[in-house]
C-alpha positions, 0 to 999 in steps of 0.5 A: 500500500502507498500513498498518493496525492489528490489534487481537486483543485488549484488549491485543495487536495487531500493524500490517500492510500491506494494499491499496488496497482495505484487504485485508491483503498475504497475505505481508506480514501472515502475517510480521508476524503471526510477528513479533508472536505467534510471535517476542514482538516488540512492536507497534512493532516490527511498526509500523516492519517494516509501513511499511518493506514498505508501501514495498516492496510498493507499489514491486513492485505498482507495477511489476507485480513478483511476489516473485520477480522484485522479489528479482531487480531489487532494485537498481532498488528501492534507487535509488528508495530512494536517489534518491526523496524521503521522503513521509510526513510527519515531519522526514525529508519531502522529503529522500533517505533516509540509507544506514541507513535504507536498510539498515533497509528491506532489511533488514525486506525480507530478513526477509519473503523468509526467512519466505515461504521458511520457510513454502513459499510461495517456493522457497529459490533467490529467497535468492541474490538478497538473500544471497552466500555467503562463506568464512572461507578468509583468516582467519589460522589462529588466527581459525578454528575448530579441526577444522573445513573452511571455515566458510560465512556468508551476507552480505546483498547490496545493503548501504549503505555509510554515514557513521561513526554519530554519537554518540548524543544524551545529556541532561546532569546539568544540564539533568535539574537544570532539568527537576526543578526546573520540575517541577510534580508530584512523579509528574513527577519520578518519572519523570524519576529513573526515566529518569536513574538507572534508565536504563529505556525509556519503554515500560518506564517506562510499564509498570510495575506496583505489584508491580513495585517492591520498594522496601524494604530486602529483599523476601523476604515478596513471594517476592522473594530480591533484597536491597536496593530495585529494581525489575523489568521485566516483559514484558507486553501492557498497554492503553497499549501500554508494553511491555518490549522485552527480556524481564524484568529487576530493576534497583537504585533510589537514594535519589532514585528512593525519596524521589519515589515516597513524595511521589508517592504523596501525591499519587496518594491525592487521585486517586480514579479512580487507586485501582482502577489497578495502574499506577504512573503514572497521569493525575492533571490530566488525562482520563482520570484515573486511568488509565496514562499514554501515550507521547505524553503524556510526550513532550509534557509532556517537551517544554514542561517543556524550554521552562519549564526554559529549556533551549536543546532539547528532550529526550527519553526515550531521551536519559536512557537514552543518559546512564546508559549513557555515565555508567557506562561512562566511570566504569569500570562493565564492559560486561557489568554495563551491557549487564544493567542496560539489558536489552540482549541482547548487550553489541553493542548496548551498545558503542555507548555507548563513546564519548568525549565532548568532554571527553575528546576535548580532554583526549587532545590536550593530553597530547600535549604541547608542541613546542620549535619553537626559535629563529624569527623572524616573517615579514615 
C-alpha cells in the first residue's frame, strides 16, 4: 500500500492510500476524503492519517485480513508495530517505533473503523474490538454528575503505555539574537519576529495575506473594530499549501514585528514579479520570484542561517512557537489568554507548555535549604 496525492483543485487536495496497482483503498480514501472536505482538516493532516493506514492496510492485505477480522487480531498488528523496524526513510529508519507513535497509528486506525461504521459499510459490533466500555461507578460522589445513573465512556483498547513526554524543544532569546543578526534580508527577519513574538505556525506564517495585517494604530476604515496593530489568521486553501490549522484568529504585533515589515517592504518594491502577489512573503533571490514562499524553503534557509549564526543546532519553526508559549506562561500570562493567542482549541493542548525549565528546576532545590549535619569527623 502507498500513498498518493489528490489534487481537486488549484488549491485543495487531500493524500490517500491506494494499491499496488495505484487504485485508491475504497475505505481508506472515502475517510480521508471526510477528513479533508467534510471535517476542514488540512492536507497534512490527511498526509500523516494516509501513511499511518498505508501501514495498516498493507499489514491486513498482507495477511489476507478483511476489516473485520484485522479489528479482531489487532494485537498481532501492534507487535509488528512494536517489534518491526521503521522503513521509510527519515531519522526514525531502522529503529522500533516509540509507544506514541504507536498510539498515533491506532489511533488514525480507530478513526477509519468509526467512519466505515458511520457510513454502513461495517456493522457497529467490529467497535468492541478497538473500544471497552467503562463506568464512572468509583468516582467519589462529588466527581459525578448530579441526577444522573452511571455515566458510560468508551476507552480505546490496545493503548501504549509510554515514557513521561519530554519537554518540548524551545529556541532561546539568544540564539533568535544570532539568527537576526546573520540575517541577510530584512523579509528574513520578518519572519523570524513573526515566529518569536507572534508565536504563529509556519503554515500560518506562510499564509498570510496583505489584508491580513492591520498594522496601524486602529483599523476601523478596513471594517476592522480591533484597536491597536495585529494581525489575523485566516483559514484558507492557498497554492503553497500554508494553511491555518485552527480556524481564524487576530493576534497583537510589537514594535519589532512593525519596524521589519516597513524595511521589508523596501525591499519587496525592487521585486517586480512580487507586485501582482497578495502574499506577504514572497521569493525575492530566488525562482520563482515573486511568488509565496514554501515550507521547505524556510526550513532550509532556517537551517544554514543556524550554521552562519554559529549556533551549536539547528532550529526550527515550531521551536519559536514552543518559546512564546513557555515565555508567557512562566511570566504569569493565564492559560486561557495563551491557549487564544496560539489558536489552540482547548487550553489541553496548551498545558503542555507548563513546564519548568532548568532554571527553575535548580532554583526549587536550593530553597530547600541547608542541613546542620553537626559535629563529624572524616573517615579514615
Amino acid at each position: 500500500m502507498k500513498t498518493l496525492r489528490v489534487e481537486l483543485t488549484a488549491t485543495l487536495a487531500y493524500w490517500t492510500v491506494v494499491d499496488d496497482e495505484w487504485q485508491p483503498v475504497p475505505s481508506a480514501d472515502a475517510y480521508l476524503r471526510h477528513l479533508r472536505l467534510g471535517a476542514d482538516r488540512a492536507e497534512g493532516t490527511t498526509r500523516v492519517y494516509a501513511g499511518d493506514l498505508a501501514l495498516f492496510l498493507g499489514w491486513c492485505h498482507s495477511g489476507g485480513r478483511g476489516l473485520d477480522e484485522a479489528a479482531r487480531s489487532l494485537s498481532a498488528f501492534v507487535a509488528m508495530l512494536r517489534t518491526t523496524p521503521v522503513e521509510r526513510a527519515g531519522a526514525g529508519r531502522g529503529q522500533a517505533r516509540s509507544p506514541g507513535r504507536i498510539n498515533h497509528v491506532l489511533a488514525a486506525v480507530r478513526e477509519l473503523y468509526k467512519h466505515a461504521v458511520a457510513n454502513g459499510e461495517l456493522d457497529a459490533s467490529v467497535l468492541a474490538f478497538l473500544y471497552e466500555v467503562g463506568d464512572d461507578r468509583f468516582l467519589p460522589a462529588d466527581l459525578r454528575p448530579e441526577g444522573r445513573g452511571l455515566r458510560y465512556v468508551a476507552k480505546p483498547r490496545h493503548v501504549q503505555r509510554g515514557r513521561r513526554r519530554a519537554m518540548p524543544e524551545s529556541a532561546r532569546a539568544a540564539e533568535v539574537e544570532a539568527l537576526l543578526r546573520a540575517a541577510s534580508s530584512w523579509r528574513d527577519r520578518l519572519v523570524l519576529v513573526l515566529l518569536w513574538f507572534c508565536g504563529l505556525r509556519i503554515g500560518e506564517v506562510l499564509g498570510l495575506r496583505r489584508c491580513d495585517l492591520h498594522f496601524a494604530s486602529g483599523s476601523a476604515a478596513l471594517g476592522c473594530s480591533i484597536p491597536g496593530p495585529h494581525l489575523h489568521v485566516v483559514g484558507r486553501d492557498n497554492p503553497n499549501r500554508a494553511r491555518a490549522k485552527s480556524g481564524d484568529r487576530h493576534v497583537p504585533v510589537r514594535a519589532e514585528v512593525l519596524s521589519c515589515y516597513d524595511r521589508y517592504l523596501g525591499e519587496r518594491a525592487a521585486c517586480s514579479p512580487a507586485a501582482g502577489c497578495d502574499f506577504v512573503l514572497v521569493n525575492l533571490f530566488h525562482e520563482p520570484l515573486g511568488q509565496p514562499m514554501l515550507d521547505h524553503t524556510v526550513r532550509q534557509w532556517l537551517a544554514a542561517l543556524s550554521g552562519r549564526a554559529g549556533l551549536d543546532r539547528v532550529l526550527r519553526p515550531h521551536m519559536f512557537r514552543h518559546a512564546a508559549a513557555s515565555e508567557l506562561l512562566a511570566r504569569g500570562v493565564g492559560l486561557d489568554v495563551v491557549a487564544e493567542l496560539l489558536g489552540h482549541s482547548s487550553v489541553r493542548s496548551t498545558e503542555a507548555y507548563l513546564h519548568p525549565n532548568t532554571d527553575a528546576l535548580r532554583s526549587a532545590v536550593d530553597r530547600l535549604g541547608p542541613l546542620d549535619f553537626g559535629q563529624h569527623r572524616r573517615a579514615t
